[in-house]
C-alpha positions as CSV (number, residue, x, y, z in Angstrom):
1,X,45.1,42.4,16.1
2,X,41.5,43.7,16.1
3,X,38.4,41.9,15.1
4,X,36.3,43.6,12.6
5,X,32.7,43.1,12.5
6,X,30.4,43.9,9.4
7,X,26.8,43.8,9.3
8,X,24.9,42.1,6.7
9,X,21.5,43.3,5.3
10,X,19.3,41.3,4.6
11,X,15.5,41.1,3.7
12,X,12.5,39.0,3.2
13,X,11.5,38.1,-0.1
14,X,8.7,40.4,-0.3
15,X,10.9,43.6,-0.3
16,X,13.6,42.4,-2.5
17,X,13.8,43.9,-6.1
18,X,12.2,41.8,-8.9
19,X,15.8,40.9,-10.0
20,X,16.6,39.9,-6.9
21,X,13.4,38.1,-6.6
22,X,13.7,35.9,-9.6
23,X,17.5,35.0,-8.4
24,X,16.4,34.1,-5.0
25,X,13.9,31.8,-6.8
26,X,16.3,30.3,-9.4
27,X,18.8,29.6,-6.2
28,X,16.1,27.7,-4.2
29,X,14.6,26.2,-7.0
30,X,18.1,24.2,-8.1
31,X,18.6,23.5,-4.1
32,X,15.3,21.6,-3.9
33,X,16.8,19.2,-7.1
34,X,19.7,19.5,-5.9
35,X,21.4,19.9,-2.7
36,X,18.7,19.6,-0.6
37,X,17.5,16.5,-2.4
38,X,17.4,13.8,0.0
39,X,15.2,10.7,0.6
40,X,12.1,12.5,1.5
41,X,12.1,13.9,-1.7
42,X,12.3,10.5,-3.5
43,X,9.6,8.4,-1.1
44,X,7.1,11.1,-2.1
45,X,7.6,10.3,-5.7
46,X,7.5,6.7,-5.2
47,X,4.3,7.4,-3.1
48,X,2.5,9.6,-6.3
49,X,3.3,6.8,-8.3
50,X,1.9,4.2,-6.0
51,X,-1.3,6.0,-6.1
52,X,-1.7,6.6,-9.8
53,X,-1.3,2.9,-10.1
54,X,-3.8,2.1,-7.2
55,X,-6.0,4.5,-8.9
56,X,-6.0,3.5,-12.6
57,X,-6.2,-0.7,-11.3
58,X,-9.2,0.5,-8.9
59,X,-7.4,-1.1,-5.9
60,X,-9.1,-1.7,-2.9
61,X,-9.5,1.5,-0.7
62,X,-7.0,3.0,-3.2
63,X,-8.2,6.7,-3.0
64,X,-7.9,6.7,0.8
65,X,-3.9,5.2,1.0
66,X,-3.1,4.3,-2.7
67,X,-1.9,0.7,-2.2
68,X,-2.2,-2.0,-4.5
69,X,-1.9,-4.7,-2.2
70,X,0.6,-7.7,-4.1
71,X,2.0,-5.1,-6.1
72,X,5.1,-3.1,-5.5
73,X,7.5,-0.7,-7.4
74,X,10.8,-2.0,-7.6
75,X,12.8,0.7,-9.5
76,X,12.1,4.0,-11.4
77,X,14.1,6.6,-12.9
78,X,12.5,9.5,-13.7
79,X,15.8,11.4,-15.6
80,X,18.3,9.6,-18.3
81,X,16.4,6.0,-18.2
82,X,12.9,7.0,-18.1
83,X,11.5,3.9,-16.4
84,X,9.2,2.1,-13.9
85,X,9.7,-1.0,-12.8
86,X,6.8,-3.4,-10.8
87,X,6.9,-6.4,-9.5
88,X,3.8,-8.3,-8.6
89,X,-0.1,-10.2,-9.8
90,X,-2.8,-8.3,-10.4
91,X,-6.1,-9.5,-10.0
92,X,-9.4,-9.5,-10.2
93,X,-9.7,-8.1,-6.4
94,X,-7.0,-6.0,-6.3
95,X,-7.1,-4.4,-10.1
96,X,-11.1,-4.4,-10.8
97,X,-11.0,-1.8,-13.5
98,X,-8.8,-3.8,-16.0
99,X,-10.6,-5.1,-18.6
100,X,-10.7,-8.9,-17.3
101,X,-12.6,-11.9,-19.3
102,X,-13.4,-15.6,-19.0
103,X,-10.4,-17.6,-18.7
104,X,-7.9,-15.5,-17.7
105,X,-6.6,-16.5,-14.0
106,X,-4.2,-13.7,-13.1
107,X,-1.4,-10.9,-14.6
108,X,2.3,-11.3,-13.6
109,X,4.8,-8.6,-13.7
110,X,8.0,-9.1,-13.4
111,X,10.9,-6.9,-12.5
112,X,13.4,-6.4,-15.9
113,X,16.1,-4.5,-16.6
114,X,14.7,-1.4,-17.0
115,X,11.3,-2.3,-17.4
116,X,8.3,-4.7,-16.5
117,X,7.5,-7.8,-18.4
118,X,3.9,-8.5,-18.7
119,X,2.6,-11.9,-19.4
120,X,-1.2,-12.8,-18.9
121,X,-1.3,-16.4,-17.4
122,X,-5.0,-18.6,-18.2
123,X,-7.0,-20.4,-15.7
124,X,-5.9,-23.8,-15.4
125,X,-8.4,-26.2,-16.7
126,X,-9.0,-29.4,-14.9
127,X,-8.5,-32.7,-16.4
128,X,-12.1,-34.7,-16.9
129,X,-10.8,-37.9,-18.2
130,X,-11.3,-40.8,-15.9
131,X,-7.5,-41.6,-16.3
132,X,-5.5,-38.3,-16.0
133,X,-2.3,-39.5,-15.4
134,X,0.8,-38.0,-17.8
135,X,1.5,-41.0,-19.8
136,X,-2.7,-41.4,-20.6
137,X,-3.8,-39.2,-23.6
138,X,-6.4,-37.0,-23.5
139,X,-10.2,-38.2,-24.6
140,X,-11.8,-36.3,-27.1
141,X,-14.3,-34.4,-24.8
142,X,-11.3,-33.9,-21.9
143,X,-11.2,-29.9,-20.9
144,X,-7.9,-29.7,-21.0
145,X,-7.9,-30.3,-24.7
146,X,-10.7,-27.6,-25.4
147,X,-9.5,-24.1,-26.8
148,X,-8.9,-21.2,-24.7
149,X,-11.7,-18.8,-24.5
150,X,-8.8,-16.1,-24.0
151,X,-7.6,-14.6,-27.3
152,X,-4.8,-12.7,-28.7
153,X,-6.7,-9.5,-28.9
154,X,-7.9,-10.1,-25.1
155,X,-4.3,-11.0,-23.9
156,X,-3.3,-7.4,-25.5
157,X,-5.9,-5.4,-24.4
158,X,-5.1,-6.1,-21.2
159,X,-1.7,-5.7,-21.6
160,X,-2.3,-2.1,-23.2
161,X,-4.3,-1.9,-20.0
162,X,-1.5,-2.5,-17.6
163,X,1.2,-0.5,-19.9
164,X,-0.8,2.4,-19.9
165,X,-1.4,2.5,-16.2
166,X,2.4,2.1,-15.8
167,X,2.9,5.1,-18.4
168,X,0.6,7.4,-16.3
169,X,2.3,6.2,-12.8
170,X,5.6,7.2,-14.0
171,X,4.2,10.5,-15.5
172,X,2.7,11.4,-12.5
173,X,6.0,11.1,-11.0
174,X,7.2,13.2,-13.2
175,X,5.0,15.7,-12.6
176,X,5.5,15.6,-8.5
177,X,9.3,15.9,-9.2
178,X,8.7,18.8,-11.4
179,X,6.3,20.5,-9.0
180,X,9.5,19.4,-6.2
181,X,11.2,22.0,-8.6
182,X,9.1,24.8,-9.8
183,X,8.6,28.3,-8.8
184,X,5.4,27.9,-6.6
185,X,7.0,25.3,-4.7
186,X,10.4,27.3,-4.2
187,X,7.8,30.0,-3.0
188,X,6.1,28.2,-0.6
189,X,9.5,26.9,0.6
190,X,10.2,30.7,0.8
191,X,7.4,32.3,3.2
192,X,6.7,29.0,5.5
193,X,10.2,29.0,6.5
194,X,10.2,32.7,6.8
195,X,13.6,32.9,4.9
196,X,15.9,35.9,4.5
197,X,18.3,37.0,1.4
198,X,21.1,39.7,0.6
199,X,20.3,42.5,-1.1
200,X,20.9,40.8,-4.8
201,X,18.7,37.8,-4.0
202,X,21.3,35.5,-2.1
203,X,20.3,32.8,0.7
204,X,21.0,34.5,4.0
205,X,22.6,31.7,6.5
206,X,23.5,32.4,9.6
């Protein structure tokens, strides 16, 4: 029996034909969403949305490590669903830059399906009548019986608010996992790890 031995060429990308080139570049570009996918890849995307969030609610500290601190993301999907799920309050001290008014205690998101349910919950008004107990009615000057300064058009401003900062979040997702896949990225990929390829723009493993 005898052993035969062949010797492959192969090249950096720099010296490969411009065919070759762009295959080598379509071949590590479907890799990155593909193969090599892993959860690195997904904690930076959760990460870039985390920010975006922290930076549209004005979080504490948020452009120096993008947390919003009582807020969390419990689900996204940034292909077939197109969705972000949080989970959490918002409030004045950890979302500043929403458009908060008089009477309005906190915001609670809730984790749906394939979404996040809103709902904008009032400062609880005290009682002022000298008997307060549940079977007593109200008197006529009691603050529990006064109207709400909150209104509709308050309520959905500041839903629009939070929806819109959840629309960016996921976008800039998006974006990240586009970037994960473009050209410039497969690029870099390419001359920091010093890879090699065939002559025809195939991955050279040894």
């Amino acid at each position: 029996m005898r052993e035969i031995v062949t010797t492959v060429r192969v090249y950096p990308y720099a010296e490969l034909s411009p065919k070759a080139q762009a295959r080598a570049l379509e071949d590590i570009q479907s890799r990155m969403l593909g193969g090599w996918w892993d959860q690195n890849d997904i904690d930076d995307i959760g990460e870039v949305m985390r920010h975006q969030l922290a930076e549209d609610f004005r979080s504490p500290e948020w452009d120096l490590n993008g947390v919003t601190d009582g807020v969390t993301i419990a689900e996204w999907d940034l292909d077939r669903g197109q969705y972000l799920v949080v989970a959490g309050t918002l409030t004045r001290a950890n979302a500043p830059a929403l458009p908060w008014v008089v009477g309005v205690d906190f915001i609670a998101l809730t984790a749906g399906r394939y979404g996040t349910d809103i709902e904008v919950v009032d400062v609880e008004i005290e009682c002022t009548c000298v008997d307060d107990s549940w079977t007593s009615p109200h008197e006529a000057g009691c603050n529990v019986r006064a109207d709400s300064p909150v209104t509709d058009d308050h309520r959905r401003a500041l839903k629009a608010a939070v929806v819109d900062a959840l629309h960016k979040a996921w976008k800039a997702g998006e974006a990240e996992m586009e970037y994960k896949g473009s050209e410039e990225n497969a690029l870099q990929y390419i001359e920091g790890n010093e890879r090699e390829f065939t002559e025809d723009g195939k991955l050279y493993t040894r």
